[in-house]
C-alpha positions as CSV (number, residue, x, y, z in Angstrom):
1,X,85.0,93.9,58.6
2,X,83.2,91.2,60.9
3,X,81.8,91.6,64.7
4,X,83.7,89.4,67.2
5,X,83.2,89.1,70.8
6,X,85.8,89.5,73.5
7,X,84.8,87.5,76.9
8,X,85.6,90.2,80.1
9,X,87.4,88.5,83.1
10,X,84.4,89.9,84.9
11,X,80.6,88.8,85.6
12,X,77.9,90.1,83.1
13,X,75.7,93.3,84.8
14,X,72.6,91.4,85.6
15,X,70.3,91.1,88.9
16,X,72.2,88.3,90.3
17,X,75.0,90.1,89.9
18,X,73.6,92.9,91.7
19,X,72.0,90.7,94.6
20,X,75.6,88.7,95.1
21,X,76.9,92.3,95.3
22,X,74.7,93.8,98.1
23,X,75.3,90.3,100.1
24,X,79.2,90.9,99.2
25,X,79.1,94.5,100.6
26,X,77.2,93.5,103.8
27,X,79.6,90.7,104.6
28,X,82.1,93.7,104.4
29,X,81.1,95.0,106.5
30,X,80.5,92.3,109.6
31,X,83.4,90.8,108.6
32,X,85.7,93.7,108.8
33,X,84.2,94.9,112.0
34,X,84.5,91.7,113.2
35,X,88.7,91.7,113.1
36,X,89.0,95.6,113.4
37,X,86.6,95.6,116.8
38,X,85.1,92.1,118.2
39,X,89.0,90.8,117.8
40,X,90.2,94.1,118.9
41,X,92.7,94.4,116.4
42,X,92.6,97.8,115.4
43,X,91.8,99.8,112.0
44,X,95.7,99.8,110.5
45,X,96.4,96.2,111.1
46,X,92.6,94.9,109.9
47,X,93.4,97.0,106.9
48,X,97.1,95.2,106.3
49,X,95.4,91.6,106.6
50,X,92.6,92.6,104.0
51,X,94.8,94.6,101.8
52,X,97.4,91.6,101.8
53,X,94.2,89.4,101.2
54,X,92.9,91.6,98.4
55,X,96.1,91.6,96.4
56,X,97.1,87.9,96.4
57,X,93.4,87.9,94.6
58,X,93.5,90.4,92.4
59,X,96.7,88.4,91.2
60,X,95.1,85.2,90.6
61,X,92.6,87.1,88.9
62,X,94.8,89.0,86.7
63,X,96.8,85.4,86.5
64,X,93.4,83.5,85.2
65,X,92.4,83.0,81.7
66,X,88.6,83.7,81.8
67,X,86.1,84.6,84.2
68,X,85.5,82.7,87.5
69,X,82.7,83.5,89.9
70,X,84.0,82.0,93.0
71,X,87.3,83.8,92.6
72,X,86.0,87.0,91.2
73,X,83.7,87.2,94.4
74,X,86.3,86.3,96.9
75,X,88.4,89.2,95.2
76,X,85.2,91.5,95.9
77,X,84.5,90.5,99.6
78,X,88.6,90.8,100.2
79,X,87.8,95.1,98.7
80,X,84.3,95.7,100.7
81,X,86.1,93.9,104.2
82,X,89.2,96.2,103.3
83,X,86.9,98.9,102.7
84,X,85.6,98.9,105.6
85,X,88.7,98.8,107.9
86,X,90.6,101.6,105.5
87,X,87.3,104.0,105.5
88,X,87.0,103.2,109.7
89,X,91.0,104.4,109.7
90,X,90.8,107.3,107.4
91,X,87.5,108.7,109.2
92,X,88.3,107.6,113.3
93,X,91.7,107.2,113.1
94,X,93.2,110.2,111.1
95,X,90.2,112.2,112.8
96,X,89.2,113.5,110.0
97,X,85.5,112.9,110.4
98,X,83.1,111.3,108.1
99,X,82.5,114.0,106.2
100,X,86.2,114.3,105.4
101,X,86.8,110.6,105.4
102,X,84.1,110.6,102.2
103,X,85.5,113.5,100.3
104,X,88.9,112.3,100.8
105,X,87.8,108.8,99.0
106,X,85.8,110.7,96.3
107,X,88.6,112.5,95.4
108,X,90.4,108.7,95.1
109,X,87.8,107.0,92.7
110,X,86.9,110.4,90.6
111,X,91.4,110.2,90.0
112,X,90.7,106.9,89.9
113,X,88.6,106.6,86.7
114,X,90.0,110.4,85.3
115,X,93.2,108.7,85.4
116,X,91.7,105.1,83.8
117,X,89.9,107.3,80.8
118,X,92.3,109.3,79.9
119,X,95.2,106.0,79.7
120,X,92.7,103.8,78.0
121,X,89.5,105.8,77.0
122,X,87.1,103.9,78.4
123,X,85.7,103.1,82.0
124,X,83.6,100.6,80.8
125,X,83.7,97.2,83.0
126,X,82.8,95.4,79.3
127,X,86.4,96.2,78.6
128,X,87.9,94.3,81.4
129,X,90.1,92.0,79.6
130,X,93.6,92.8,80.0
131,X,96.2,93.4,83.1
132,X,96.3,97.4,82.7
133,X,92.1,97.3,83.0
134,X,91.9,94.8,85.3
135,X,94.5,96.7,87.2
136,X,92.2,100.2,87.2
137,X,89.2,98.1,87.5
138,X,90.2,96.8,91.0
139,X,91.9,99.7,92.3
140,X,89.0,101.8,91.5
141,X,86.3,99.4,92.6
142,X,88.7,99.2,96.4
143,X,88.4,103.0,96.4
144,X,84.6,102.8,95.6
145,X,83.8,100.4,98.3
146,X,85.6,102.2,101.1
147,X,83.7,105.1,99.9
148,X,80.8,104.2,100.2
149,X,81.7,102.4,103.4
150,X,82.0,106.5,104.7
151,X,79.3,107.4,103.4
152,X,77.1,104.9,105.2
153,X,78.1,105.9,108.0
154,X,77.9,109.0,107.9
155,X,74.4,109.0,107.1
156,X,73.5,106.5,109.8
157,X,75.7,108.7,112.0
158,X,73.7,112.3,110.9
159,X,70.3,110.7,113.1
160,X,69.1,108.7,110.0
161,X,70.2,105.3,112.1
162,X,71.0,102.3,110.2
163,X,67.6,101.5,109.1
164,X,66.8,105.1,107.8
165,X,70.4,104.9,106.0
166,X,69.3,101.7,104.3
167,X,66.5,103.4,103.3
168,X,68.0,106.3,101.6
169,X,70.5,104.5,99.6
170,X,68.0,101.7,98.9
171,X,65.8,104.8,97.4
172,X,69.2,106.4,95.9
173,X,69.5,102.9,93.8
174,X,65.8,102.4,93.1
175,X,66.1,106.4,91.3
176,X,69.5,105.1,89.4
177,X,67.5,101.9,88.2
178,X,65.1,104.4,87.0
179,X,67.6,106.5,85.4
180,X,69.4,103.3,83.6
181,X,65.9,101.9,81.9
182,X,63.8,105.6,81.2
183,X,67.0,107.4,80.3
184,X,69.6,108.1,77.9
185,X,72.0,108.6,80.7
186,X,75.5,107.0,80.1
187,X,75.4,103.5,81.5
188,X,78.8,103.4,82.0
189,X,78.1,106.7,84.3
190,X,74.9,104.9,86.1
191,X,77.1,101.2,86.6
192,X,79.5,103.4,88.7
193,X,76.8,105.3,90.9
194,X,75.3,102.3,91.4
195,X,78.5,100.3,92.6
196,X,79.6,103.1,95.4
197,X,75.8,103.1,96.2
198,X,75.3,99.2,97.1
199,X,78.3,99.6,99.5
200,X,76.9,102.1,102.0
201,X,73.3,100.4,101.7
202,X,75.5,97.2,102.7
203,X,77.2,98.7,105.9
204,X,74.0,100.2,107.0
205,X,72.3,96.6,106.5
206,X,75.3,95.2,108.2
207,X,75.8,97.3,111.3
208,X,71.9,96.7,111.3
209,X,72.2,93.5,112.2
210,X,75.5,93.4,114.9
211,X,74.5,97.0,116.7
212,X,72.3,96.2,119.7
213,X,68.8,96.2,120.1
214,X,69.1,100.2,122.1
215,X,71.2,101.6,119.4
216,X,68.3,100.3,116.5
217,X,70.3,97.1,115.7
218,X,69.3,93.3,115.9
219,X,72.3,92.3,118.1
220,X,73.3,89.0,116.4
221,X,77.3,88.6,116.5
222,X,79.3,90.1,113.8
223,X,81.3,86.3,113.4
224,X,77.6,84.4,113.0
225,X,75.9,87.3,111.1
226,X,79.4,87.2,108.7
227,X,79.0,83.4,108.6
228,X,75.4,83.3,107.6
229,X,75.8,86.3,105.0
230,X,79.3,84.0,103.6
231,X,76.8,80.8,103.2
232,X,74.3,83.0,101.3
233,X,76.8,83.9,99.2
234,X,78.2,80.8,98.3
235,X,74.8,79.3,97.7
236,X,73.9,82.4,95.3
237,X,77.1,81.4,93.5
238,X,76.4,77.9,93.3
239,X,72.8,78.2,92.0
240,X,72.5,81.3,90.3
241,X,74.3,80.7,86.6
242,X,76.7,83.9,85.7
243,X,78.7,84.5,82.7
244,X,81.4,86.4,81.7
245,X,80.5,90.0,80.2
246,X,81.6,90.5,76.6
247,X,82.1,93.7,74.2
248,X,82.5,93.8,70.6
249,X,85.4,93.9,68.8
250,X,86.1,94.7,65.0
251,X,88.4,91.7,63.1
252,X,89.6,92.2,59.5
């Protein structure tokens, strides 16, 4: 019995991947404040243009073949901008709080991957390779990214301010990093914590820059500061090599 490799539709795990993803949730978050309040659209329909967005994506991605970044990162922007506008719904809108916004979507991505292990075993993102994974994959990473879109703000909102909320979930990642190289904690486990921790260090960072100077932001407009995160990204893409992710499979 020989060792093959399968290639995953998605990137390898590696610090570019991590960087892009940061960027990613940060752009989230500008760019769905950006339709939900500087175009004074409102939560639910920001939330139906993202959504709608998001599942053309995850279609073509499904549809392709093999991994591609620039598609595969579009898909991820369309979850953390949808996100954003679903988690600003769920915790304004219903009136739920923040507090019950972010147990509300907790519940969603622990069901989420419950519901993932127990259909296919595994939760892995190396196993990414077919439409019924891909299909958890993206459902639980939207839930993941509108949690931790809650939980950003909820920390910033508790008297942390955005630059004390960065700090914490910059610290939170930094202990998890720890935890990944110095540990024999599951990775699978860590990848997860990690992923719903980058997107409330993102909103933080993003309402960082587009809240005014009195309220502890830098003021610059959530359309430029989207733009300049967008052309960041793209140039990360463009320069920074990724591959697809892999995981072993037994052939006769």
């Amino acid at each position: 019995m020989n060792s093959s490799k399968i290639l995953s539709k998605v990137p390898a795990v590696t610090l570019t991947f991590w960087i892009i993803k940061i960027l990613a949730t940060t752009l989230g978050e500008t760019g769905g404040d950006t339709v939900s309040m500087t175009m004074k659209l409102g939560y639910l329909v920001g939330t139906a243009i993202f959504l709608s967005a998001l599942l053309v994506l995850v279609i073509l991605q499904i549809k392709a073949r093999r991994f591609h970044p620039l598609l595969y990162w579009l898909t991820i922007v369309a979850s953390t901008t949808a996100g954003t506008t679903m988690a600003d719904f769920a915790d304004r809108s219903l009136g739920i709080g923040y507090p019950g916004g972010s147990m509300l979507l907790l519940a969603c991505v622990l069901g989420t991957l419950a519901l993932w292990h127990w259909s296919l075993g595994s939760v892995s993102v190396q196993t990414v390779n077919t439409p019924k994974v891909e299909a958890f994959y993206w459902v639980t990473i939207t839930f993941s990214q509108t949690l931790g879109t809650a939980l950003g703000d909820w920390i910033a909102d508790a008297g942390l301010g955005y630059r004390g909320g960065a700090i914490v979930f910059g610290a939170l990642l930094a202990v998890v990093a720890a935890a990944y190289f110095w540990t024999k904690i599951s990775h699978v486990l860590l990848f997860w914590v990690a992923f719903i921790l980058t997107r409330p260090l993102g909103a933080t960072v993003g309402d960082f820059f587009d809240k005014p100077i009195a309220q502890g932001g830098l003021n610059i407009s959530r359309p430029l500061a989207s733009a300049i995160l967008a052309a960041i990204i793209l140039i990360c893409i463009l320069v920074f090599p990724q591959r697809a992710g892999e995981h072993p499979r037994a052939v006769t």
